[in-house]
N, C-alpha and C positions, 0 to 999 in steps of 0.2 A: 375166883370167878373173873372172868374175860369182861372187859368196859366196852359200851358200847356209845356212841353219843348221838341219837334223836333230834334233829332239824327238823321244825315243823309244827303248825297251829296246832294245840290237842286240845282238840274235838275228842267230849262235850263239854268240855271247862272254854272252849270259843270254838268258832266256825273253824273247820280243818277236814283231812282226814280219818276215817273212822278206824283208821290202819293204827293211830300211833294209841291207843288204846288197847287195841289187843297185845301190840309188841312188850306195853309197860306191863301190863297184868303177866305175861305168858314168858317173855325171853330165859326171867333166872330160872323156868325148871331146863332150858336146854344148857345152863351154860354162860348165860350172857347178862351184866346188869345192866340193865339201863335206864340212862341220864340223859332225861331231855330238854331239849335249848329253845325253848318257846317265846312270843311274844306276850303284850302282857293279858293275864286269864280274865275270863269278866264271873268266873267262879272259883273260890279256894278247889283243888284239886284233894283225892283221896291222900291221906297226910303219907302212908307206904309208899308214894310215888315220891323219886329225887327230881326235882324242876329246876331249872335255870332260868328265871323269867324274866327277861329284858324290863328297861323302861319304855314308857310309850313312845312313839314319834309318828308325824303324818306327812305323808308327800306334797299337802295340801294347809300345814300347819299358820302359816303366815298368812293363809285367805280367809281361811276358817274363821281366825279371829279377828280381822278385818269386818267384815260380815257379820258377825257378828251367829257363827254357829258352834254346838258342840264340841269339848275336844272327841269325843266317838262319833260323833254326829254324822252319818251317811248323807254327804251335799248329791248325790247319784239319785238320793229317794228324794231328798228334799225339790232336786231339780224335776224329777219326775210328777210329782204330786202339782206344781206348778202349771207342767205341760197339761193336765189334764183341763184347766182353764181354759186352755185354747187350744184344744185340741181340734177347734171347729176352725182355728183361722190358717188363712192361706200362706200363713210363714209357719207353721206348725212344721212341715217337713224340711223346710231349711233350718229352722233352730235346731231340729233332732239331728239332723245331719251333722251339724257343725259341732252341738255336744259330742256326739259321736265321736268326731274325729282328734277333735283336742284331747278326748278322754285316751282317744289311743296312743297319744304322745306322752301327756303328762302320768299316765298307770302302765310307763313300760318300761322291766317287762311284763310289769302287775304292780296292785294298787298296793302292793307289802312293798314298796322296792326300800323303802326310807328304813326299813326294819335292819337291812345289810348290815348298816354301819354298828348299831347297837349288837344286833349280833356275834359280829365276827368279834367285840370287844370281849361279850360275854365269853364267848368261846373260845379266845386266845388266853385268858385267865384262868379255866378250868385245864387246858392244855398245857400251860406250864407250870400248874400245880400238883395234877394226876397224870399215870399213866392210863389213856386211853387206845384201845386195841383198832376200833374202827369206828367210820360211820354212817350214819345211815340219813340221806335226805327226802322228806316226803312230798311236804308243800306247805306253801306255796313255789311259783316258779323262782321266788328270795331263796329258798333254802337250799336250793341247787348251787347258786350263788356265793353262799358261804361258803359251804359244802369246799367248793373249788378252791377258794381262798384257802380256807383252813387244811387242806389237802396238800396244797400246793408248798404252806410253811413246815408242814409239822411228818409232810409225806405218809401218812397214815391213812390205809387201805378204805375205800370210801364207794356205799353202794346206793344208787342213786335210785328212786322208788316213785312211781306212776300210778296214782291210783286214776287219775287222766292222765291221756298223753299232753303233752307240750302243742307245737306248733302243728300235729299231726291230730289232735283234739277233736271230738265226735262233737261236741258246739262250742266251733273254733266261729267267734263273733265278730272277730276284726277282716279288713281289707288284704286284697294281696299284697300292697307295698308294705304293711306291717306283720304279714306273715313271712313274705323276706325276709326281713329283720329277727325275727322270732327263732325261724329258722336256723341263720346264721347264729345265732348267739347262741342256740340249741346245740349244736354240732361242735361251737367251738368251745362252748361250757363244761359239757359229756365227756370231751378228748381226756379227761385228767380221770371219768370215774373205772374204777375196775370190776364195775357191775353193774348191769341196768335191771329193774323189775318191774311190770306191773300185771293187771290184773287178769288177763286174758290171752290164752294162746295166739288169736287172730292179731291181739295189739302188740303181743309180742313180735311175732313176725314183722310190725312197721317198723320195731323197732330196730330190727337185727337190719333190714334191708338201710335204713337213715345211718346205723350206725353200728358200719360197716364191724368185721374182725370185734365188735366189743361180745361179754357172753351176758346171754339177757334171758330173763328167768319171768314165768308166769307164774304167779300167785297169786291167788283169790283172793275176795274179801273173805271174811265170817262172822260167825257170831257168838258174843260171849256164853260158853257152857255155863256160867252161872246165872243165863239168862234166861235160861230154858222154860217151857211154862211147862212145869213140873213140878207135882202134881197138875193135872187139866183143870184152867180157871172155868167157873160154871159159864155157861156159854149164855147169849141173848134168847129169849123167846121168841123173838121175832129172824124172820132169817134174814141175818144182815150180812149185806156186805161192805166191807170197810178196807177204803186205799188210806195212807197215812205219806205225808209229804209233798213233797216240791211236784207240781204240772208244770212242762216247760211245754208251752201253747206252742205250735207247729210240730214239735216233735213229739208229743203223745197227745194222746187223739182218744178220750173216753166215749165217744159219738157210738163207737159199737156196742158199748155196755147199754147204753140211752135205746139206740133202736132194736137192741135186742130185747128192751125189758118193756118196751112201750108195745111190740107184737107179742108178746105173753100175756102181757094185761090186756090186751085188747082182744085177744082170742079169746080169754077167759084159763088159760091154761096157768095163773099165776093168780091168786089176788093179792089185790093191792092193801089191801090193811094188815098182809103177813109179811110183807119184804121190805127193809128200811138200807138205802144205802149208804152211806157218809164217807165224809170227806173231810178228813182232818190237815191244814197244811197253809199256806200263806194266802193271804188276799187273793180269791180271783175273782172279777164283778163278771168274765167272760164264763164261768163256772156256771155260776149261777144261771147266767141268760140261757146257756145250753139247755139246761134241766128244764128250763122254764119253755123252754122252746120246744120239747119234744114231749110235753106233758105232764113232766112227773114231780114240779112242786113237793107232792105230797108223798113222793115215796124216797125219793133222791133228797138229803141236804147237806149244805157246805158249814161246817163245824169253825173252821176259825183252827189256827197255831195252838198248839197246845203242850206242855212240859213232856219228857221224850217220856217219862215212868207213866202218863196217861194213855201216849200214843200207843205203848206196850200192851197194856192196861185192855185197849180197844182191838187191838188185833188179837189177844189170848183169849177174847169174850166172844171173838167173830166165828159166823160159822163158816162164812166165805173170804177171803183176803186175795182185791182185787191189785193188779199189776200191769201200768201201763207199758209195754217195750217200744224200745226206739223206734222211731218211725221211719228207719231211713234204711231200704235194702241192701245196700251196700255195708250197711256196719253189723258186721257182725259179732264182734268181740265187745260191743257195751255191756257193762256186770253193774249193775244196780245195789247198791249197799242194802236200798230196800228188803230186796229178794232174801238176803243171811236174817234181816230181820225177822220176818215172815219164816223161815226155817228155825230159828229158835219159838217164833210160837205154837210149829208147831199145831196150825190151821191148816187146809185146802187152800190152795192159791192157784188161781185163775187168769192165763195172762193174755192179754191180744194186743195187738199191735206187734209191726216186725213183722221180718223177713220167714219166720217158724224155723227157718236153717239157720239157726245161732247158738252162741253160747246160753243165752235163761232155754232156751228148749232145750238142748244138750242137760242140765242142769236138773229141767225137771223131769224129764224121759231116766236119767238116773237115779234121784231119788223118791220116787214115786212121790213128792211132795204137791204136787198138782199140774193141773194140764196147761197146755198151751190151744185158743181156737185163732184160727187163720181168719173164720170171715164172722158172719155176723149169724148166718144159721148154726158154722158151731157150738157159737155164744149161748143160742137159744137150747141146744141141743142138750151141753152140760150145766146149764141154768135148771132146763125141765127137771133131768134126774135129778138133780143136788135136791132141787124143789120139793118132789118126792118122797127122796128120802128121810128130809127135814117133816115133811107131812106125816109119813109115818112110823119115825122114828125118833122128832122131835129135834132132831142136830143132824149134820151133815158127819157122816165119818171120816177121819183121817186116815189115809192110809200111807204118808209117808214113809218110807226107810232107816229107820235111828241108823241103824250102822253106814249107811252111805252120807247120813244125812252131817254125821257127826266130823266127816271128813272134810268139813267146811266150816267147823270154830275155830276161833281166834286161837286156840292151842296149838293145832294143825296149822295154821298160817304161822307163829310164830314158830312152831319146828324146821320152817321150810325156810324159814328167814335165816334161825340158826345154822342152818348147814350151807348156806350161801355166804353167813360174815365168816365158818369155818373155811371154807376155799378160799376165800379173799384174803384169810390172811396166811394160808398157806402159801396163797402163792406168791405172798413178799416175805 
């Protein structure tokens, strides 16, 4: 069997890619084994998996403990929790500025940069002990980094993997002077890989046009077939609907979900002691105000983070699994790792926000896994039926596609993977 060697946080043994998961589980039935070169886990990993786990290091290590904080300790939150003290005074916007902008010097070209050198150790030691076939870099924008280094000595065929893009990033956060920067190091990083991937046709194409003559490959996320909720978990009595994850305030916008369920209750066309919606995912006090703001307290509430086997847990019970899409017309290739999860449970999924002309509409126009509404009357329109149905039928029905649907699991991703490490290395 063909070695493959894996660059990158594996997520959900720590924050990462939800890609380098499927490739470990799925690679050896195409072919390929692989051995991944991680930073260090804040969970033992499944014991079948081969890991490479660095020692820890921080770009911030010597302040840290000046300071007298954490060695994991996020000073990003600590600073933030801080600002919220004075978020009423008149140097509130200069201090955030100025964090801001130091942060863009000291975390570039990401807050992993310190992990390189550990890295490349591990992985110059596994390289000339085994033969290793290729590689594969996922994230962070560190592991491109190696990636090139370890390419560079050992000349072994190397495909570099975008579950976001780089300097081309749909919430690219920095300035234009450090997107220059980004940029450049982007283009002149890339020049050494023999394949580019990530996750959507539209982003592919940024990519081919950035970088130029290289061959670049759209792959989707998906979702583990062992995850499937199958058999169907008994569903809730009340007809819930349930998002699970990350709100990035400006660019998803749940306002239509709010005013569409407050003119149902208000018409009478919904009651309120039958619909619960929740929200499982990180702090938001802006969450809450909205709810609070458009009436619904008592039928909307915000649940608080919760372990991923709970988050599953809530969307296989759900009758409804709400999806917020970007908010940004122009992007049309954002793929939501959300969305594969939601297709493993295997619930109706209902998305608003976005352009409608994109990739989650493409998506769910194919596997009849649920709708996309444009404005706020759609909202209400397939709210009504679903409402309905649940009224008198007790649940909402799924009528998803298993066979289109299945074309979108991690097995599938990782077939598409193995025939791209098999070209790469054909062609050296």
């Amino acid at each position: 069997m063909k070695k493959v060697l894996i660059i990158g946080h594996f997520w959900p043994y720590r924050g990462g890619s939800g890609r380098v998961i499927g490739l470990v589980k799925y690679l050896p039935e195409f072919g390929w084994e692989p051995i991944v070169l991680t930073a260090p886990l804040d969970e033992k990993p499944d014991p079948q998996f081969r890991i490479i786990e660095t020692s820890r290091d921080c770009v911030l290590g010597f302040w840290k403990k000046l300071f007298g904080f954490k060695p994991g300790e996020d000073i990003g939150h600590r600073v933030r929790r801080s600002y919220r003290t004075i978020s009423e005074s008149p140097v509130y916007p200069f201090l955030s500025w100025g964090y801001a902008r130091i942060m863009e010097i000291v975390y570039y070209p990401d807050r992993h940069r310190s992990w390189k050198r550990l890295a490349i150790k591990s992985g110059t030691e596994l390289l000339e002990n085994e033969d290793i076939d290729t590689i594969i870099s996922i994230w962070p924008v560190t592991s491109h980094l190696i990636a090139k280094e370890l390419k560079g000595t050992y000349q072994i065929p190397w495909v570099s993997d975008f579950p976001d893009l780089w300097s081309q990033n749909h919430n690219y956060s920095y300035g234009r002077l450090r997107h220059f920067f980004d940029q450049r190091l982007e283009l002149k990083t890339l020049l050494a890989a023999d394949a580019l991937v990530t996750v959507s046709e539209p982003w592919a194409e940024k990519l081919r046009i950035l970088h130029k003559r290289k061959s670049v490959y759209a792959v989707t996320h998906g979702f583990d077939p062992e995850e499937v909720n199958s058999p169907p978990a008994k569903l809730t009595d009340k007809f819930t609907i349930t998002y699970t994850g990350t709100i990035y305030r400006g660019k998803q916008d749940p306002s239509r979900l709010f005013a569409a369920l407050r003119d149902l209750i208000s018409n009478g066309a919904v009651n309120p002691e039958d619909i619960e919606v929740r929200f499982y995912g990180l702090d938001l006090d802006w969450l809450a105000n909205e709810i609070e703001g458009y009436g619904l307290s008592a039928v909307a509430r915000y649940y608080g983070t919760v372990p991923r086997e709970i988050a599953f847990e809530k969307q296989r019970e759900s009758q409804l699994l709400l999806l917020l899409n970007w908010d940004d017309y122009q992007e049309k290739g954002w793929h939501s790792l959300k969305i594969y999860a939601y297709l493993g449970a295997r619930r109706p999924i209902i998305t608003v926000g976005g352009s409608g002309d994109d990739v989650i509409k493409e998506l769910l126009d194919e596997t009849k896994a649920g709708v996309y509404c444009r404005t706020v009357e759609d909202l209400k329109n397939i709210l009504s039926k679903a409402y309905l149905e649940y009224k008198h039928k007790g649940e909402v029905n799924y009528e998803g596609q298993v066979e289109q649907i299945d074309n979108y699991s991690h097995r599938e991703m990782a077939r598409k993977f193995a025939d791209i490490l098999d070209s790469a290395c054909q062609e050296k």
